[in-house]
N, C-alpha and C positions, 0 to 999 in steps of 0.2 A: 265881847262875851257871846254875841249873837253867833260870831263866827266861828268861835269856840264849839260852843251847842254842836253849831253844824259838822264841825268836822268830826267830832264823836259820833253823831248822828252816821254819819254817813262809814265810820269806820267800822260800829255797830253791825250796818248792812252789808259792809264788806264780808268782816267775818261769819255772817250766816250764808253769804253767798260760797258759788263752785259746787261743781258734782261731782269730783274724783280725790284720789290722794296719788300728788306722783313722786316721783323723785326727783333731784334735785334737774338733774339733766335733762328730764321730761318737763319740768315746770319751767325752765330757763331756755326748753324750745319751742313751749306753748307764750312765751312773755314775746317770742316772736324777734327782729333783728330790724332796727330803722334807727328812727332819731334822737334816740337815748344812746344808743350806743358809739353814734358817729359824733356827737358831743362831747362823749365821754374818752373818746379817742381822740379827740382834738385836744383835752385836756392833758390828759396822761403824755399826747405828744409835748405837749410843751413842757412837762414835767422831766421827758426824757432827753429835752434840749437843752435846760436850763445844766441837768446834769452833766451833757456832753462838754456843755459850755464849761462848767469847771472845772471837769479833768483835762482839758487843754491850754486853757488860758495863759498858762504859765511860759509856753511855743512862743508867744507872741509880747509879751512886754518885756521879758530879759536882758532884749538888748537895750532899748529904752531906759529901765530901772538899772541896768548894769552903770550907765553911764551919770546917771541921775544920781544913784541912793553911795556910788563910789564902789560896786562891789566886787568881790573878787571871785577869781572859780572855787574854791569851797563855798561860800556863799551863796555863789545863782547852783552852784548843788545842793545844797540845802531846800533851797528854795523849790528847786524843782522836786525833791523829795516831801515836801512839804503834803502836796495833795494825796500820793498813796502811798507816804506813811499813816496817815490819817483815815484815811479809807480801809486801808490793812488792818488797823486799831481797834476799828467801830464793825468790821464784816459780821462776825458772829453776834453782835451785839445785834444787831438792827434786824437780825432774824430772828433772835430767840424774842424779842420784845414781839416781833409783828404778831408772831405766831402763840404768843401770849392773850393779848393786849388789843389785837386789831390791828391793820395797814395804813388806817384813814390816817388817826390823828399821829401817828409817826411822821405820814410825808406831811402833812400839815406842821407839824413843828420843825421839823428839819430844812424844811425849804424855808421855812419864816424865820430861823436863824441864819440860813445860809445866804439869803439877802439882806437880810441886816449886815453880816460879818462882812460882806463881801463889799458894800458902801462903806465901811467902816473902812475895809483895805487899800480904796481908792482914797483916802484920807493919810497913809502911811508917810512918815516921814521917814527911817531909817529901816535897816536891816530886821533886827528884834521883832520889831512891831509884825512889820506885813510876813516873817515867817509863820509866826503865832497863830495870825489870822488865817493865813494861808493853812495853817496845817487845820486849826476847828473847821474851816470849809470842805477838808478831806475828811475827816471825820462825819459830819452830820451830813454832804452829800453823798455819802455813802448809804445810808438809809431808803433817799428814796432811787436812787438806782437801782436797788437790787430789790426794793418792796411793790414796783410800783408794776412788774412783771406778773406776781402772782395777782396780785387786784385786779389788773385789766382782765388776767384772764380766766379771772373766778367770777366774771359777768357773762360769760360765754358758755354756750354748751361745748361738748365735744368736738363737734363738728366743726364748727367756729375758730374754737378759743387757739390753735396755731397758727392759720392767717392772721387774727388779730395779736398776735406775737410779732408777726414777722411787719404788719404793717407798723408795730409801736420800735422795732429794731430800724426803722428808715426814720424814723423822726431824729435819731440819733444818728444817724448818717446825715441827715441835712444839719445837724447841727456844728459835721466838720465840711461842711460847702460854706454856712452860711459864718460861723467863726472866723476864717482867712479872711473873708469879703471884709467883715466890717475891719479886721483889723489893717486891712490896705486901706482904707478909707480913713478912717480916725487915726492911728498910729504918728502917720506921716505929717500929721497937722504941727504948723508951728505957732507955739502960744504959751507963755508962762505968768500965770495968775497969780501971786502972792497977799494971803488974807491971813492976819493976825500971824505972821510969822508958817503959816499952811502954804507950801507951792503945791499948786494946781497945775498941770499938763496935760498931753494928747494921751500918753498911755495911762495916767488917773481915771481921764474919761472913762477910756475904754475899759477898765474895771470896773466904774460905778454903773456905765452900761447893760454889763450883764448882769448886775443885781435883778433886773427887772422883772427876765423870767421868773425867775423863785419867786418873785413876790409874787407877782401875777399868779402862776401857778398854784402858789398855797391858797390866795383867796379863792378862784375858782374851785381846787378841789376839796374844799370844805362845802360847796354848796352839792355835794353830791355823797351819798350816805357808804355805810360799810359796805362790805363785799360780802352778800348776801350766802354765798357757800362758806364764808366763813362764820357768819351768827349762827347757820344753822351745826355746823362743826360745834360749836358752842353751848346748841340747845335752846338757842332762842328763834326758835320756828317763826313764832307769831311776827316779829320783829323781819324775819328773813320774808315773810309771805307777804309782808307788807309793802318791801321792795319791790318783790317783783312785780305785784299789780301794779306800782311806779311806774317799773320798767315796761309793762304790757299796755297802759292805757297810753305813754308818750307814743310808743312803738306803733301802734293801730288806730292812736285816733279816738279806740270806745272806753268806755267809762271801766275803771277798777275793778267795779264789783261784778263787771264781764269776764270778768278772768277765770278762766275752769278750773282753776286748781283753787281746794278749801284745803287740804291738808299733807304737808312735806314729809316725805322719809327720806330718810339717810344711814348709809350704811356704816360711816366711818363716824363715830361720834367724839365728843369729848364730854368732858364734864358738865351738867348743865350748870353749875355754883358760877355766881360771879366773880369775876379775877376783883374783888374789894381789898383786897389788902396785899401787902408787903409778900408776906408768907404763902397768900395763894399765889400770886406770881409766882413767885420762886420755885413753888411749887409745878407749875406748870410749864415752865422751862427747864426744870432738871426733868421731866415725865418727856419732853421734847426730844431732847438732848439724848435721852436714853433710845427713844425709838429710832432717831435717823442714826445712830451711830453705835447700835445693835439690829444684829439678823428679825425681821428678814431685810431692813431698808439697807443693813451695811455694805453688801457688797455692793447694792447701787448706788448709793451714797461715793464710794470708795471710786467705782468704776467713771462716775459722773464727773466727779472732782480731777480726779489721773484725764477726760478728756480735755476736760475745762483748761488741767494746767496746761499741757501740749497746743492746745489750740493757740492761749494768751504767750506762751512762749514763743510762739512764730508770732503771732499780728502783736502784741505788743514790745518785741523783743524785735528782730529783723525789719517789723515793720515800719518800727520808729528809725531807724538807720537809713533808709529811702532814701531822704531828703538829704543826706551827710554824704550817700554816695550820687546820689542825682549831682552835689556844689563839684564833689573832687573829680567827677567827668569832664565837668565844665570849664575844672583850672584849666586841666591838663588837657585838654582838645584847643584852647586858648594859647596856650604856650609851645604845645605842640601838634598843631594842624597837620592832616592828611595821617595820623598815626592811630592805632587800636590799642586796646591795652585791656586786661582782664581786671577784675575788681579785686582780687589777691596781688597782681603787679601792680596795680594801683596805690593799696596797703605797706606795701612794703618799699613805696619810694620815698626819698626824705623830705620834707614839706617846703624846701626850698627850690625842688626839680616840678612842682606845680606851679611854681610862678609867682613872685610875693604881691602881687597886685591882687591876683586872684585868691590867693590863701586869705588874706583879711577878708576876704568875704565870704570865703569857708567857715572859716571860723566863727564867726559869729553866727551864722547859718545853722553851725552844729550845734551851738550853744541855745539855739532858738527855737529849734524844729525837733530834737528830741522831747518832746512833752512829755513831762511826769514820768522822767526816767531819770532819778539821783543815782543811780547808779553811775551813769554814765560820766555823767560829769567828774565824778568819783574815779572812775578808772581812767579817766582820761589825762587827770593827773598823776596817774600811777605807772601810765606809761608814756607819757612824757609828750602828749598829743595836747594837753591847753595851750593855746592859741594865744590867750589875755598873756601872758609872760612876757613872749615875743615881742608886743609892740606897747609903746609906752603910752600910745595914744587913744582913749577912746574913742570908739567908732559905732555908732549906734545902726548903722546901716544891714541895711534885710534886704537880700536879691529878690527883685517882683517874681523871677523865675520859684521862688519858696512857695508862694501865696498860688501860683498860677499850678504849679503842681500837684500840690494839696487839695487846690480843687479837683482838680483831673481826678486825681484818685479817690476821692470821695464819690463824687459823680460816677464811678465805676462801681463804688460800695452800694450805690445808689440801683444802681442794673441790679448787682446782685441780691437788695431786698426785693424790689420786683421781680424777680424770679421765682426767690423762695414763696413771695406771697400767692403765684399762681400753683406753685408746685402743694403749699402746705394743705394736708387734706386729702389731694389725691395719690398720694404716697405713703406707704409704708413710713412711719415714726422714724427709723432705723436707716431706712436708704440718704435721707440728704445728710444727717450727722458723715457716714462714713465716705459720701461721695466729696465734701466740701473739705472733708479734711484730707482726704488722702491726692486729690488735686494741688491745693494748694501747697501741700509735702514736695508733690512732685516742683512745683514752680519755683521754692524754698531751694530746693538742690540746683535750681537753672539759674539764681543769681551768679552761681560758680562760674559758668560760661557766658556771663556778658562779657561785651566787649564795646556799648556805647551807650551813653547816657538814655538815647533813644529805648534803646533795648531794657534799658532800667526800668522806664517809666512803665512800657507794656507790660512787664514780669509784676513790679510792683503794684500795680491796678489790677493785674488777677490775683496775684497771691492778696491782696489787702481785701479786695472785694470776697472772695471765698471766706480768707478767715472771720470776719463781719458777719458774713450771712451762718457761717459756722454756729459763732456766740451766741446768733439768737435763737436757731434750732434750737442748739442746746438747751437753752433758759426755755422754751416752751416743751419740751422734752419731760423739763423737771417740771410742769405746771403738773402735766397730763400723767406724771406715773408716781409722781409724791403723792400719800394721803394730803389734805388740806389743811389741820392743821401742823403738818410740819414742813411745807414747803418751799415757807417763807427759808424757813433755817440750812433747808437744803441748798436754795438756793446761794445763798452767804455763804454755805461751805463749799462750796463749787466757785464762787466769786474768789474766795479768798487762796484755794488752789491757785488760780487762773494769775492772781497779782504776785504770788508767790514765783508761779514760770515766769510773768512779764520782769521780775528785779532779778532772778538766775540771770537769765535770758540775757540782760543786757550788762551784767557782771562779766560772764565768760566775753560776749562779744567785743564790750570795750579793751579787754585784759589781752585777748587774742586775736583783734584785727591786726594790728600791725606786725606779729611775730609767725602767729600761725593760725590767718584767716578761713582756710578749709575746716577746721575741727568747729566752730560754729555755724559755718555753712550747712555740713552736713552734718551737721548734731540735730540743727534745728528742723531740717527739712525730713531727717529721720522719724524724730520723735512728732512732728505734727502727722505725719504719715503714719506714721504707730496708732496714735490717738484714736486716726479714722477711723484704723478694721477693728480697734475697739469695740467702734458703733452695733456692729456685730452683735451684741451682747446686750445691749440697752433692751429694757422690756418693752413687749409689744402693747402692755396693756397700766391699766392702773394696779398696783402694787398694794396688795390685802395686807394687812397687821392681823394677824393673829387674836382672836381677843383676850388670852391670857397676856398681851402686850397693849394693852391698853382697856380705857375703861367705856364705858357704855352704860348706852339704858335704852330703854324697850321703844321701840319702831312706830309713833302710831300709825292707829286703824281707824277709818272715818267712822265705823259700826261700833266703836267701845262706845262704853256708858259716859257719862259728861262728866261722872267723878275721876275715873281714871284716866279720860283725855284731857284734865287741868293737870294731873300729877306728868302727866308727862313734856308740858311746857313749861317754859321759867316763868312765870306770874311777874315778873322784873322784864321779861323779855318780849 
């Protein structure tokens, strides 16, 4: 009780304390920049790891589970379609909620479902089951992927908030360094546990493994509050003021009610009513929904999404193939020493002229390293490229050369978030979107002319590293010229562009490697090149709504009277 007292006490003193009224930008660079914020970043990183973690995972136990659960190529295509079909499902969803509702308790329940679901999967005993799972994990980690962008960087001023983009885009780059790693170390383990009729194995582990992040993550980021640009989006000032002196007393060391700011303006409001019910939700996301996908946010809505999809058309389309053409160098330099060969003559030899020693280990390589591409698996039956036909025997074996590559190129994506994070800020918004895409277009179109595995890796570690640091421009692009409450949504509809290019993308390629490998060679490197000089066009600044397009209410002023400066805060807020 005592303690109670005190903390009213001293909140009391808070809100009489501060001498100015600023704006949100102003008061989030007087809360100053330290050890709130590098916490908070270590947070959100792991949140961004845990996600990376699940949209790959699927790379790494297929050939294990292929052998184990008895399953076929529709099947590990299923499966591999499992995560973003599920993700594709939930995109718009997990926007219009954030931007309703809040960002906290979304990635708060989405990750505490997604580690449950994801222990639950390492539990799996047949096909059904671990699809099921697999696809609610694409689903509900789809939420904090694309939520957890706008939160980080609606703790930042302007100044700030796209290095702290681009450093939360490298935590998702070590999550495909540190992914391979464990799966070389635990995969390979020999060990079969049978409890009540449950087999337990090496790649079980390795799935119950990565339950951890999520969980870990959701507890951690519940002990840290909403995103204070968005309460006050909301109209709950007092509640957002309250943050920040959080934010300004961990930051500096001095006490709260040191903080200069007594009262916030905002120029972009929303409704100050609480979202309490069914109807005001709904409400508030068709009022969303209207704005990003009517003038003025349309056409950048429109233009954002068209770069999103071009960029995930190359990195998650071409870029998932890497490793399919890094194995088929390796046949064929194996069987045929001292010889070159182009990656189209490559394509068009018959799988018996690589070597059949070698093709089993092709094969299952491609069935492994395309992650979260049902497409492919899909076309690959279509065109007569599955591998599981051919031999009657399973073979659960992964070349180290998979896992050793994968890092290489991660660790490249790796240079390329440290780049962005020195460039973010001292550049033009607009310069890295069109420099990173129209590079890696160029790189896109120089797969055409390799001629050795060598030459693969160096092409595919710039083109993979650019398009990466691409993605996350982009996502801090739409922090910085979205209004705040509708960000969230933009971003999901830019997400859901971007997975849309990545299943094209690896449709045409699977359908057309073998017949006529040039037309998605240069599709893809065209259109990521396209995307760039798009950037061109991206706004320099934040993007005003009209106030006939939205609602509002009056600004305060530290000099109103006390009656009309209650009216203008939520009394709930």
């Amino acid at each position: 009780m005592k303690k109670l007292q005190e903390e009213e006490q001293q909140l009391r003193t808070i809100e009489k304390s501060g001498d100015e009224s600023a704006s949100f930008e102003r008061a989030m660079h007087l809360a100053g920049h330290g050890r709130y914020h590098v916490s908070l970043m270590l947070v959100c990183g792991l949140i961004s790891i845990a996600t990376g973690f699940q949209n790959s995972l699927s790379a790494y136990i297929l050939p294990a589970a292929q052998c184990d659960l008895d399953l076929t190529s529709t099947e590990m295509g299923l499966l591999n379609a499992a995560i973003p079909l599920g993700g594709t499902l939930s995109a718009m969803l997990w926007g219009v909620v954030a931007d309703a509702t809040g960002r906290r308790h979304i990635m708060i329940w989405c990750l505490l479902i997604d580690g449950i679901v994801t222990l639950l999967s390492s539990l799996s005993q047949n096909f059904p089951i671990l699809f099921i799972l697999r696809f609610i994990n694409g689903f509900v980690i789809g939420g904090p992927s694309t939520v957890i962008v706008s939160f980080l960087g609606e703790f930042h001023p302007e100044k700030t908030r796209a290095t702290a983009i681009c450093y939360l885009g490298m935590f998702w780059t070590i999550s495909g360094i540190v992914l391979p790693g464990f799966a070389w170390i635990i995969i390979p383990l020999e060990f079969n546990v049978v409890v009540c009729g449950l087999v337990f194995n090496s790649w079980r582990l390795f799935v119950g493994i990565l339950a951890i992040p999520s969980l870990v993550s959701a507890f951690l980021i519940s002990k840290y509050p909403e995103s204070p640009k968005f309460l006050i989006s909301q109209g709950k000032h007092k509640k957002a003021l309250q943050i920040l002196r959080e934010v300004f007393a961990s930051n500096t060391g001095m006490q709260a009610h040191q903080y200069p700011v007594a009262v916030l303006t905002y120029d972009h409001h929303k409704s100050n009513d609480e979202c309490n019910s069914i109807k005001a939700t709904v409400s508030k996301m068709s009022e969303q929904l209207h704005q990003v996908f009517a003038p003025p946010l349309l056409k950048y809505t429109a233009l954002i999404s068209f770069i999103m999809f071009t960029n995930m058309f190359g990195g998650l389309g071409l870029g998932l193939w890497f490793p399919e053409l890094f194995n088929r160098f390796e046949a064929y330099y194996k069987s045929h020493p001292n010889q070159t060969i182009t990656v189209c003559e490559l394509a068009h030899l018959r799988e018996e002229n690589l070597g059949l020693t070698n093709l089993q280990s092709v094969g299952h390589v491609h069935i492994s390293s395309n992650f979260t591409s049902q497409i492919i698996s899909i076309a690959s039956n279509l065109t007569s490229i599955s591998v599981d036909d051919t031999f009657e025997k399973c073979d659960s074996f992964v070349d180290d050369k998979v896992f050793i590559n994968t890092i290489i190129m991660g660790l490249s994506c790796l240079l390329g978030n440290f780049a962005s994070i020195l460039l973010a800020g001292r550049l033009d918004r607009r310069i890295m979107p069109i420099a990173t895409g129209v590079i890696s277009g160029i790189a896109g179109v120089l797969i055409y002319f390799l001629r050795s595995s060598t030459q693969n890796l160096i092409v595919a570690c710039l083109f993979s590293s650019l398009s990466s640091t691409a993605n996350v421009v982009i996502c801090s692009v739409i922090v910085d010229v979205f209004p705040t409450n509708v960000n969230s949504m933009a971003m999901c509809a830019a997400t859901l562009a971007g997975r849309f290019g990545a299943i094209i993308s690896n449709l045409l390629f699977g359908l057309l490697f073998k017949t006529s490998c040039e037309i998605p060679i240069f599709l893809i490197g065209g259109l990521v090149t396209c995307g760039g000089i798009l950037g061109i066009y991206l706004p320099k600044n934040l993007v005003d709504v009209p106030e006939k397009n939205r609602r509002s209410f009056p600004i305060p002023q530290k000099n109103l009277p006390e009656d009309m400066e209650k009216q203008m805060f939520n009394p709930a807020g």
